[in-house]
C-alpha positions in Angstrom: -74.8 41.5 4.3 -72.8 41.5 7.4 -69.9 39.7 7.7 -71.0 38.5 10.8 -71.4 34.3 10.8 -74.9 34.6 11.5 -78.4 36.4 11.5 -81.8 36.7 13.2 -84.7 36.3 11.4 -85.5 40.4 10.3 -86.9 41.9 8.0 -83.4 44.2 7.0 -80.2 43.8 7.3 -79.5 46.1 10.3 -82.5 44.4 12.6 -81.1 40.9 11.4 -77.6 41.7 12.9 -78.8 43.6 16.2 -81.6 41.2 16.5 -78.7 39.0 17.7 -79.0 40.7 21.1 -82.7 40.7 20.9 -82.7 42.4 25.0 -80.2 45.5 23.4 -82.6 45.9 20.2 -85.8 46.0 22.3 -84.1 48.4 24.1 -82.7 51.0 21.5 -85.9 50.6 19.5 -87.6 52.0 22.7 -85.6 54.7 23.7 -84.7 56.1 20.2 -88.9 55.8 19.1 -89.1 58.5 22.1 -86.8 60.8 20.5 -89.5 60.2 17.4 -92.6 60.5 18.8 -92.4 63.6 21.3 -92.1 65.7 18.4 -89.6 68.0 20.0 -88.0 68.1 16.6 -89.9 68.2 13.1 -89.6 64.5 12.0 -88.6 65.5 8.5 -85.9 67.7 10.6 -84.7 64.5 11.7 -85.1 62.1 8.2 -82.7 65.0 6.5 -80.1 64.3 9.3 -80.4 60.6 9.3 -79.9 60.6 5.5 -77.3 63.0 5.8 -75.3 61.1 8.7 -75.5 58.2 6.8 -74.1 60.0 3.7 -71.2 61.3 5.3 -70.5 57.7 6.7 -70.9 56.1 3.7 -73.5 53.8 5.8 -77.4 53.5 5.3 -78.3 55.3 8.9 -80.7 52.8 10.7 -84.0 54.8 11.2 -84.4 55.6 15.2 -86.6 52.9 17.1 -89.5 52.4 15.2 -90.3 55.8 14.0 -92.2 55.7 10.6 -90.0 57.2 7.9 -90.8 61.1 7.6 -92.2 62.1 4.1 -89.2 64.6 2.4 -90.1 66.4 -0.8 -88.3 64.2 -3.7 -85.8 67.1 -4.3 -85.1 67.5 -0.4 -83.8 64.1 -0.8 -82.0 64.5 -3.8 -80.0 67.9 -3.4 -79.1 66.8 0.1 -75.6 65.8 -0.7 -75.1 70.1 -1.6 -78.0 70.6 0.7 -75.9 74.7 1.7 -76.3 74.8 -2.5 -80.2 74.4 -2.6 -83.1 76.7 -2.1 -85.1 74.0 -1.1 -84.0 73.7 2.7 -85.8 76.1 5.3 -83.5 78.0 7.9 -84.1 75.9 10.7 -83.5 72.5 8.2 -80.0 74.3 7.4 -79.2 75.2 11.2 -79.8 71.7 12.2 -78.0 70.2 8.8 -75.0 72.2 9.5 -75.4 71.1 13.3 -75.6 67.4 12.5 -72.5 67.6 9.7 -70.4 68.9 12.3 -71.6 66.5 15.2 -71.0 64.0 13.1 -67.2 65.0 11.6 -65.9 66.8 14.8 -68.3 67.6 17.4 -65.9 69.3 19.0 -65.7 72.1 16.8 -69.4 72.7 17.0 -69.2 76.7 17.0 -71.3 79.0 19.5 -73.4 80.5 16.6 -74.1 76.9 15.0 -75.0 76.2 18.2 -77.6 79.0 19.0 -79.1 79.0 15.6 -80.4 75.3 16.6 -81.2 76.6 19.7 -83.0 79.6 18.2 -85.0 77.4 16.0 -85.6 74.5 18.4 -85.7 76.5 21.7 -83.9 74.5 24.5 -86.1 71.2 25.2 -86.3 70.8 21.5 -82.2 71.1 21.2 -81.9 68.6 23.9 -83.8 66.0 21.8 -82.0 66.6 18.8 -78.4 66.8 20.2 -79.9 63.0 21.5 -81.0 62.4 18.2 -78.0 62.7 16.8 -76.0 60.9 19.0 -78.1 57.6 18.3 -77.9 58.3 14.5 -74.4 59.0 13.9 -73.6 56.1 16.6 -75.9 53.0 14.5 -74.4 54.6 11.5 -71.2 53.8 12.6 -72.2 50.8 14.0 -74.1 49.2 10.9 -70.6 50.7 9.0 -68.7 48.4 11.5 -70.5 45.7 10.8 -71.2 46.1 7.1 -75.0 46.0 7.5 -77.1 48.5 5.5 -80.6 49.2 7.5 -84.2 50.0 6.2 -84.2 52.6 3.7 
């Protein structure tokens, strides 16, 4: 738990701590459930990312808004840690899993091609979202890190 003195009354550790701010949770929770439920981007697309991101932080990556956790294939979830190893990712998961890794490390050295093979896969709305996606999951995954909270797994 968070070393934070006190809690809201949630259901996981993450909503406990941001449920402090109750106006700021309502708030994230609806704009990041947009991202979700539009659909620009596959919502297993975005469950690899989110695990991912919070892999690389070392931080349980709070699931966006209240978007229903995608179903991934048990060795999808497993192999993601070597994810460029496996056989098991599609193209367009390994675009956007190399895309997210590097947003996430050094966004600034996101590469033209990285960048176009998203783009190529997700066409240009459908980039938009996920470029948005990933800027609200690698920033609550450093958040929850900051405060120590894990979030819904």
């Amino acid at each position: 738990m968070s070393w934070l003195p006190g809690t809201a009354d949630a259901a996981d550790p993450f909503a406990a701590v941001f449920g402090l701010r109750p106006n700021l949770f309502a708030a994230w929770r609806a704009f990041a459930s947009q991202l979700w439920d539009a659909r620009l981007v596959d919502p297993s697309v975005l469950e690899l990312c989110r695990l991912r991101i919070g892999q690389l932080h070392g931080a349980a990556c709070p699931r966006a808004g209240s978007a229903p956790c995608a179903p991934l294939e048990a060795r999808k979830r497993d192999e993601l840690a070597g994810w460029w190893r496996s056989d098991t990712y599609t193209e367009t998961e390994r675009a956007c899993l190399r895309f997210a890794e590097q947003f996430a490390l050094d966004a600034k050295g996101i590469s033209d091609a990285e960048a176009a093979a998203v783009t190529r896969a997700l066409g240009d709305a459908g980039t938009v979202a996920f470029v948005e996606a990933l800027a609200i999951l690698d920033g609550f995954a450093r958040f929850a890190r900051i405060l120590d909270v894990g979030a819904d797994a």
